[in-house]
C-alpha positions as CSV (number, residue, x, y, z in Angstrom):
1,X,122.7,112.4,128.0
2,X,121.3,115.9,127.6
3,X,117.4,116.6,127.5
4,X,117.8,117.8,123.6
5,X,119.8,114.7,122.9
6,X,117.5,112.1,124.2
7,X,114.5,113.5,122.1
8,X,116.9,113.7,118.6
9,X,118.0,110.2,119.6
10,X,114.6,109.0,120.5
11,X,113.2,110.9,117.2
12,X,115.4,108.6,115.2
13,X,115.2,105.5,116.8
14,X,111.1,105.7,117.0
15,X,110.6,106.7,113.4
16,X,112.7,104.0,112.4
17,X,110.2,101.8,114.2
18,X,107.1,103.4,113.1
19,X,107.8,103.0,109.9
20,X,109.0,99.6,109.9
21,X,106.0,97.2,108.6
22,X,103.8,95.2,110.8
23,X,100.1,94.9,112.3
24,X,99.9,98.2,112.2
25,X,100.5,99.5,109.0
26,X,98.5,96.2,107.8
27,X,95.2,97.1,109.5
28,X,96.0,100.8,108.5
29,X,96.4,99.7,104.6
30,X,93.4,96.8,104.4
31,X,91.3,99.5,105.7
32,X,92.4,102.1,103.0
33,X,91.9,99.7,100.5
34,X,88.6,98.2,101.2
35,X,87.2,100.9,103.0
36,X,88.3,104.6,102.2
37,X,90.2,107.0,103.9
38,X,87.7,108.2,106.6
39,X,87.8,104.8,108.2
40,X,91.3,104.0,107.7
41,X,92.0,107.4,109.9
42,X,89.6,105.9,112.8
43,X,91.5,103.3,112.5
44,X,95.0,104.7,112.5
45,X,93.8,107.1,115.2
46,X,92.8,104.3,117.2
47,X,96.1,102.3,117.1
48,X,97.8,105.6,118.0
49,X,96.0,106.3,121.4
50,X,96.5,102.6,122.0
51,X,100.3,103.5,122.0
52,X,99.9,106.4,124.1
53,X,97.9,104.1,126.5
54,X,100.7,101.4,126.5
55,X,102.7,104.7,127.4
56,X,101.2,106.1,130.4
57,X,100.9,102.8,131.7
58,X,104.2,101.8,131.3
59,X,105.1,105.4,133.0
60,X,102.9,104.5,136.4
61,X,104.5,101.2,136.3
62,X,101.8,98.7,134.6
63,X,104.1,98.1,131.9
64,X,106.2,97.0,134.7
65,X,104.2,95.0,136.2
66,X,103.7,93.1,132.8
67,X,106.9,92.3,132.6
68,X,107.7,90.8,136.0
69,X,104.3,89.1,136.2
70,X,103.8,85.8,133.5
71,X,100.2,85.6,134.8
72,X,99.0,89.2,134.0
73,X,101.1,89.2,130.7
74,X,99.9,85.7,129.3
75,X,95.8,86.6,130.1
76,X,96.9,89.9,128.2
77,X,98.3,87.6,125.3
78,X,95.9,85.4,125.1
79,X,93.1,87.9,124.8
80,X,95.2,89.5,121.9
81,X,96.1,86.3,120.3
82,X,92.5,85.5,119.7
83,X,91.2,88.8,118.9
84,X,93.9,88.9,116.1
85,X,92.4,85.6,114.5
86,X,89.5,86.4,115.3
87,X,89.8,89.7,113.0
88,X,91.8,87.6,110.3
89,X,89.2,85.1,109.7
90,X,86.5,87.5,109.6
91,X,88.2,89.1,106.8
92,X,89.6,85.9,105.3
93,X,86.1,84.6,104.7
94,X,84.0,87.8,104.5
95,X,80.6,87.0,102.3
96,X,80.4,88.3,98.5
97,X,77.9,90.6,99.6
98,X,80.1,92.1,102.2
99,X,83.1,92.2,99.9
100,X,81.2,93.7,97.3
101,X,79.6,96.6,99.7
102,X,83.2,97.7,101.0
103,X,84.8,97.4,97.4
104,X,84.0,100.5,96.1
105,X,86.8,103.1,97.3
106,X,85.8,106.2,97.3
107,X,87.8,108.6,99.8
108,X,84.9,110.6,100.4
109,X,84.1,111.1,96.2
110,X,82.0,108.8,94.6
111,X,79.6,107.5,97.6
112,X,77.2,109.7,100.0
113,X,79.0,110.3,103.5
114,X,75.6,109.2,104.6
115,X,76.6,105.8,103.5
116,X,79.8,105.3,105.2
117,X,80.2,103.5,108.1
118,X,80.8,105.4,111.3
119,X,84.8,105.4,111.5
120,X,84.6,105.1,115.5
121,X,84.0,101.4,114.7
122,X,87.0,101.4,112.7
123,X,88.7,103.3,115.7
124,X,87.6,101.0,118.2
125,X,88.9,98.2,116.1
126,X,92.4,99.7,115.6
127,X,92.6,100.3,119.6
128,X,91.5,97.2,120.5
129,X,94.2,95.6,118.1
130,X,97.2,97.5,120.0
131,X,95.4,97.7,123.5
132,X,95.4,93.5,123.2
133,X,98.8,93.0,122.5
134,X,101.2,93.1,125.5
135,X,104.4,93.1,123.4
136,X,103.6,96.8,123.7
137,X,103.5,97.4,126.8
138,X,106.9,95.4,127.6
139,X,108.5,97.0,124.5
140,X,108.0,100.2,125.9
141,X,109.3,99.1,129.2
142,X,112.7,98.7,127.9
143,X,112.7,101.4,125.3
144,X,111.7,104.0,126.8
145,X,114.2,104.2,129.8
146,X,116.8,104.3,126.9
147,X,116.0,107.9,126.5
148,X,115.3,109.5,129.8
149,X,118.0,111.8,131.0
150,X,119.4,111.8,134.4
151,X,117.9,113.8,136.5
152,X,114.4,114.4,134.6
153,X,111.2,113.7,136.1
154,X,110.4,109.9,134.7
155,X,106.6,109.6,134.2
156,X,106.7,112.9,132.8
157,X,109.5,112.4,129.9
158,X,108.0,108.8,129.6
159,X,104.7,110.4,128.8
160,X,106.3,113.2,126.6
161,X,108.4,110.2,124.3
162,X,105.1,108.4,124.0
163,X,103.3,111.1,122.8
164,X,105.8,111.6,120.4
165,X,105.5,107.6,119.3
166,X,102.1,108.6,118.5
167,X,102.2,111.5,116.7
168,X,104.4,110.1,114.7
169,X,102.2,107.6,114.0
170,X,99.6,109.3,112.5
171,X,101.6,111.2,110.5
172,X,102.7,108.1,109.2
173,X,99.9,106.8,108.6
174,X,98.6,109.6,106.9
175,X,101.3,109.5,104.0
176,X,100.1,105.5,103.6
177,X,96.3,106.4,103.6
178,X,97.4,109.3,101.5
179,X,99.5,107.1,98.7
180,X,96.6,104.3,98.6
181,X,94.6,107.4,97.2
182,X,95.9,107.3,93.4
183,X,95.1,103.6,92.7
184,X,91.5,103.7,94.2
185,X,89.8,102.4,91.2
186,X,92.4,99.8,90.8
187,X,92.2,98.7,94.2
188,X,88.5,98.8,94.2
189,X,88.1,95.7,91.7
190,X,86.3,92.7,93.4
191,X,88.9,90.4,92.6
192,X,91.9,93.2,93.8
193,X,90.0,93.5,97.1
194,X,89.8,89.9,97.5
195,X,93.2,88.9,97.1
196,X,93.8,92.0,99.4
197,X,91.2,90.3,101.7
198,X,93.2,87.4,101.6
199,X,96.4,88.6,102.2
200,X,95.5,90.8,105.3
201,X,93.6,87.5,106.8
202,X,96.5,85.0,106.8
203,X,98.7,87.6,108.1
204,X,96.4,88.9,110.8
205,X,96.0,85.1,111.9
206,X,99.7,84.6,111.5
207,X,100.4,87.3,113.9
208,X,97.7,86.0,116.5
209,X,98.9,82.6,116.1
210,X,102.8,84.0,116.8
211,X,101.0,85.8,119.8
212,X,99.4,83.4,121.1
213,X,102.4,80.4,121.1
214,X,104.9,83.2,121.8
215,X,107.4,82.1,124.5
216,X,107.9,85.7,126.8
217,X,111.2,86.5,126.9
């Protein structure tokens, strides 16, 4: 496989997979809806360098290492697991007064930019949410070799494909934060927020709950 090849083959296969709905794209949306479009960019940035992360590591071998050792990967998952939940419930059973303070969706229109929260929480919290979960890390492990050429220096291409994950990723996200846009009032209704609320909890739980009782294979 030539260099040019690998990186049309790994274009396609990796933006098949970034646009293929999970944690991600939930956290990315929720955030969009409830909270506007600065803080569902932290957070989207966030999950992004949390792939590049996974990527270097897994290019100077930690991703390796995860995958050979149980010990290192279950600590990993269980610290994920319960982060999920613990994210799922909070926004599962979020006050009225909290729900009503992030309902209104404004995208940087209706409310003072004084007033929004700082979106390097919502970064933090979008890291965090891909740094926890070693799936990642093994995932990339046994993608990424898939596209290195013969030949090439590995840590370096490894770094390059990851890179590419990621930018990919935030363009994606971009196009979801951007088509959440149009239906702001809509999705700014207590009770349309709520439901969302509801939604985003039972599914962030249900992923930390699949994390956490996952059998490594």
């Amino acid at each position: 496989m030539t260099t040019s090849h690998a990186l049309i083959a790994f274009l396609i296969a990796s933006s098949l997979l970034t646009i293929t709905p999970g944690l991600d794209t939930m956290l990315v949306l929720r955030t969009a809806t409830v909270g506007g479009e600065r803080r569902a960019m932290g957070a989207s940035v966030g999950i992004c360098l949390g792939l590049l992360t996974w990527g270097m590591c897994t290019s100077v071998g930690l991703g390796a290492l995860l995958n050979a050792s149980r010990y290192a990967y279950n600590i990993l998952r269980i610290a994920g697991a319960c982060y999920l939940i613990f994210l799922g419930c909070k926004v599962f059973f979020r006050r009225e007064s909290a729900l009503l303070g992030d309902a209104g969706l404004d995208f940087g229109l209706a409310r003072n930019s004084a007033s929004t929260d700082d979106p390097r929480r919502w970064f933090v919290r979008g890291l965090l949410t891909n740094l926890l979960n070693p799936k990642v890390g093994v995932f990339y492990v046994t993608f990424l070799p898939l596209f290195i050429p013969a030949g090439s220096n590995v840590v370096a291409f490894s770094m390059l494909l990851a890179s590419i994950h990621m930018l990919e990723g935030i363009v994606w996200f971009a196009v979801l934060i951007a088509a959440v846009r149009p239906f702001s009032v809509w999705l700014g209704k207590r009770q349309v927020v709520k439901t969302f609320d509801s939604i985003t909890g039972v599914v962030f739980v249900g992923f930390g709950l699949r994390l956490l009782f996952a059998d490594r294979r």
